[in-house]
N, CA, C and O atoms as CSV, one atom per row, in Angstrom:
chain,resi,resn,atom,element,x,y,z
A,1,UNK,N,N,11.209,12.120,-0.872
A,1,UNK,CA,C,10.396,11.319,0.007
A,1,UNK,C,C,10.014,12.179,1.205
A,1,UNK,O,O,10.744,12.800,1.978
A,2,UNK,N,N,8.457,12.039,1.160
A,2,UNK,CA,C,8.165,12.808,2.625
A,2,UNK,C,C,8.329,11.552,3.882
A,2,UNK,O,O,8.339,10.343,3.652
A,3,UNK,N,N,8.448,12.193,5.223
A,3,UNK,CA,C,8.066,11.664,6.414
A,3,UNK,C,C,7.195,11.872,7.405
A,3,UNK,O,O,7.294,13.061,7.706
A,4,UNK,N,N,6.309,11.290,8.142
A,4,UNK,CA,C,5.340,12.197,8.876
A,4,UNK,C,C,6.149,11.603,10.367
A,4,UNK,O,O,7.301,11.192,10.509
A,5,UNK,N,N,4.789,11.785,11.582
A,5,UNK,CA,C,5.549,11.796,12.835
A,5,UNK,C,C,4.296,10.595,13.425
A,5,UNK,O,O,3.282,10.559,12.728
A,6,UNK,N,N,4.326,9.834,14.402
A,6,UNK,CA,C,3.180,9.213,15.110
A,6,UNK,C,C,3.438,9.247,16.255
A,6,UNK,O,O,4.421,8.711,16.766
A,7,UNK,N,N,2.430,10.003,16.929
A,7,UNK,CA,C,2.369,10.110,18.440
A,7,UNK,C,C,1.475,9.769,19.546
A,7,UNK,O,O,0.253,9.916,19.518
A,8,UNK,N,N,2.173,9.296,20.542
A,8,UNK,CA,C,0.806,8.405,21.276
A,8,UNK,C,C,0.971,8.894,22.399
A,8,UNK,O,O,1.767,8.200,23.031
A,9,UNK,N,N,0.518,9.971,23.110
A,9,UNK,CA,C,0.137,10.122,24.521
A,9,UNK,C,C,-0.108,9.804,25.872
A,9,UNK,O,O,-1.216,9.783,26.408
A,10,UNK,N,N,1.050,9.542,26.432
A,10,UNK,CA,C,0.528,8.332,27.610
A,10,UNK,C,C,1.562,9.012,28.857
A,10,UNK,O,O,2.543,9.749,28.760
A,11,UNK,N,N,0.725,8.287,30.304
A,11,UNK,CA,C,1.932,8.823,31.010
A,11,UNK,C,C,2.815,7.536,31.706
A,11,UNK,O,O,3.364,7.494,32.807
A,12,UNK,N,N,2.746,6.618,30.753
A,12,UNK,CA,C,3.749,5.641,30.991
A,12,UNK,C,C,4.766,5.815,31.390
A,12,UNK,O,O,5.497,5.915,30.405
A,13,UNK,N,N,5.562,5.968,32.635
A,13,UNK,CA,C,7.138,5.625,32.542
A,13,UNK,C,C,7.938,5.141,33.348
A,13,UNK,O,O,7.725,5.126,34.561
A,14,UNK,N,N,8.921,4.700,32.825
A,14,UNK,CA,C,9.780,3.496,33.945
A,14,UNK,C,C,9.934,4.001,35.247
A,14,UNK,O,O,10.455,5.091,35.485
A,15,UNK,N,N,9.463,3.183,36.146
A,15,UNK,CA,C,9.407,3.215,37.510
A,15,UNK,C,C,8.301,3.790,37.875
A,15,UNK,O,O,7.458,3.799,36.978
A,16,UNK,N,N,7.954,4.316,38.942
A,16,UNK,CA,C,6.627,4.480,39.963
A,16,UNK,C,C,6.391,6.244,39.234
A,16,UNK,O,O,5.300,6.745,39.506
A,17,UNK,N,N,7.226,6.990,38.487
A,17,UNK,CA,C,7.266,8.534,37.971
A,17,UNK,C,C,5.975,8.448,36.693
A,17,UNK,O,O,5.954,7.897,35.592
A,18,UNK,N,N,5.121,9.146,37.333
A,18,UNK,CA,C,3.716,9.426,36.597
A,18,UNK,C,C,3.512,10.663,36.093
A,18,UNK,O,O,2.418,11.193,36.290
A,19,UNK,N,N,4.560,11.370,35.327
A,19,UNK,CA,C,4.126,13.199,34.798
A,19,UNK,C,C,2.648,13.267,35.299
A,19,UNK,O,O,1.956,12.362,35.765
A,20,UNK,N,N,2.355,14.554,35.082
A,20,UNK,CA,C,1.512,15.204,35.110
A,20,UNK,C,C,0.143,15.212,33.752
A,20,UNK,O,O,0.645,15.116,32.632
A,21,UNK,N,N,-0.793,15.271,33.748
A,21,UNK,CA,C,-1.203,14.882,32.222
A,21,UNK,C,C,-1.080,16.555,31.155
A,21,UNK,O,O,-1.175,16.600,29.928
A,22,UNK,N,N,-0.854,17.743,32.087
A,22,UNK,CA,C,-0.365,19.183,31.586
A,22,UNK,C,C,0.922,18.837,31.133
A,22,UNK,O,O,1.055,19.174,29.957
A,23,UNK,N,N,2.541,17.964,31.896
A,23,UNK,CA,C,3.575,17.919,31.405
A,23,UNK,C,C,3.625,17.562,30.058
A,23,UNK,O,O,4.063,18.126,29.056
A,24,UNK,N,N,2.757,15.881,30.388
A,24,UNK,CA,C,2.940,14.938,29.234
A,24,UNK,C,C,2.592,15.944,27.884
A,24,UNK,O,O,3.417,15.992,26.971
A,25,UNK,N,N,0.989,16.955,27.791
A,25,UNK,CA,C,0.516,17.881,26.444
A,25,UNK,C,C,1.746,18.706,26.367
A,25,UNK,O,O,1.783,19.211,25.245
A,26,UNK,N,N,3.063,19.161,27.288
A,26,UNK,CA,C,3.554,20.455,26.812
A,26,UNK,C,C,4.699,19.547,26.034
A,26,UNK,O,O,5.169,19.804,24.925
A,27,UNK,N,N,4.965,18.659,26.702
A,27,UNK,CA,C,6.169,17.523,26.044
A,27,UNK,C,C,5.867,17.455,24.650
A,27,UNK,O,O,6.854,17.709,23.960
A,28,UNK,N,N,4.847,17.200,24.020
A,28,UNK,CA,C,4.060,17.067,23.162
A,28,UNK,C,C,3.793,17.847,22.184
A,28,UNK,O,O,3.819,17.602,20.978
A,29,UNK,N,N,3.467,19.043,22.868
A,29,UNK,CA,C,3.726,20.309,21.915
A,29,UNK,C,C,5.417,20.844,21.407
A,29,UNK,O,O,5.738,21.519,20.429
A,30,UNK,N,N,6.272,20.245,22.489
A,30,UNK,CA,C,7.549,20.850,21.953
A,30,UNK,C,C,8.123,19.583,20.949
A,30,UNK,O,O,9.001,19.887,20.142
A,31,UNK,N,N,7.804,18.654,20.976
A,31,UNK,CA,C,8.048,17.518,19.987
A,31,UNK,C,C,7.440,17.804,18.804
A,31,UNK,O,O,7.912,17.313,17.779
A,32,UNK,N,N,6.004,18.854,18.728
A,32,UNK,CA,C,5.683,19.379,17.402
A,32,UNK,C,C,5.660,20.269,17.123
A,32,UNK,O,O,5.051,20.452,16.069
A,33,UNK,N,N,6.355,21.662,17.889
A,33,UNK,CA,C,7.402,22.290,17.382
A,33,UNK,C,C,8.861,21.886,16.762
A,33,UNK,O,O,9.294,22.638,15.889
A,34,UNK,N,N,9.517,20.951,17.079
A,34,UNK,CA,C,11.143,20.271,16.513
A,34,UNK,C,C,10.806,19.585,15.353
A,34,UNK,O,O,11.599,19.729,14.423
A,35,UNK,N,N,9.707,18.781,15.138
A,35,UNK,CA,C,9.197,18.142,13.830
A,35,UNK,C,C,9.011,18.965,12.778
A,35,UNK,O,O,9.542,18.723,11.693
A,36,UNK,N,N,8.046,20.293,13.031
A,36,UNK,CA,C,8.159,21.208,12.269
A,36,UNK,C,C,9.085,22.212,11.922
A,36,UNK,O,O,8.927,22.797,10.850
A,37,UNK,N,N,9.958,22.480,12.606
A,37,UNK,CA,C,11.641,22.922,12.281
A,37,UNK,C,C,12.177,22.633,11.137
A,37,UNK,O,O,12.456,23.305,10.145
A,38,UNK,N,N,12.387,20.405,11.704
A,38,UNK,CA,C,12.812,19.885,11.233
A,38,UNK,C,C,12.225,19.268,9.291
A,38,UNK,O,O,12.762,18.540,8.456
A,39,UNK,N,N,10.711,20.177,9.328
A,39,UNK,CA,C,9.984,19.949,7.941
A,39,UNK,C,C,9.718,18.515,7.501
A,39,UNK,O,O,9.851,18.026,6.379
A,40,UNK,N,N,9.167,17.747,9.043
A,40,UNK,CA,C,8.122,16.895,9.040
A,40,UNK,C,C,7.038,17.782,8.453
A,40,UNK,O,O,7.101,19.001,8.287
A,41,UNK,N,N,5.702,16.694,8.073
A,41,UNK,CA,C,4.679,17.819,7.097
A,41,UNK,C,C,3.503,17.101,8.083
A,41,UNK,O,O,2.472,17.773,8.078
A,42,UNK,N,N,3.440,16.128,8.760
A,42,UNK,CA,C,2.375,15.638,9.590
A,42,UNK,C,C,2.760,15.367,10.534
A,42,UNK,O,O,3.976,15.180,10.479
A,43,UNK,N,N,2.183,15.172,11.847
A,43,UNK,CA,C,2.428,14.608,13.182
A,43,UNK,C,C,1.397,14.443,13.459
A,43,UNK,O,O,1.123,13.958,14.557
């Protein structure tokens, strides 16, 4: 069985803390670097 990944981009987060919209893409990129490590085949 394969698994893929779904990702949604936002700078939602608890309390008044608004990342950056550069943090939120690098966050993003290292979550699809670990997926692909891990031999997820989509994200």
């Amino acid at each position: 069985m394969k698994f893929d990944l779904f990702c949604s981009l936002t700078q939602a987060q608890p309390g008044d803390a608004h990342p950056s919209h550069a943090t939120v893409f690098r966050n993003f990129l290292e979550q699809v670097e670990v997926a692909d490590d891990l031999g997820f085949g989509t994200v």
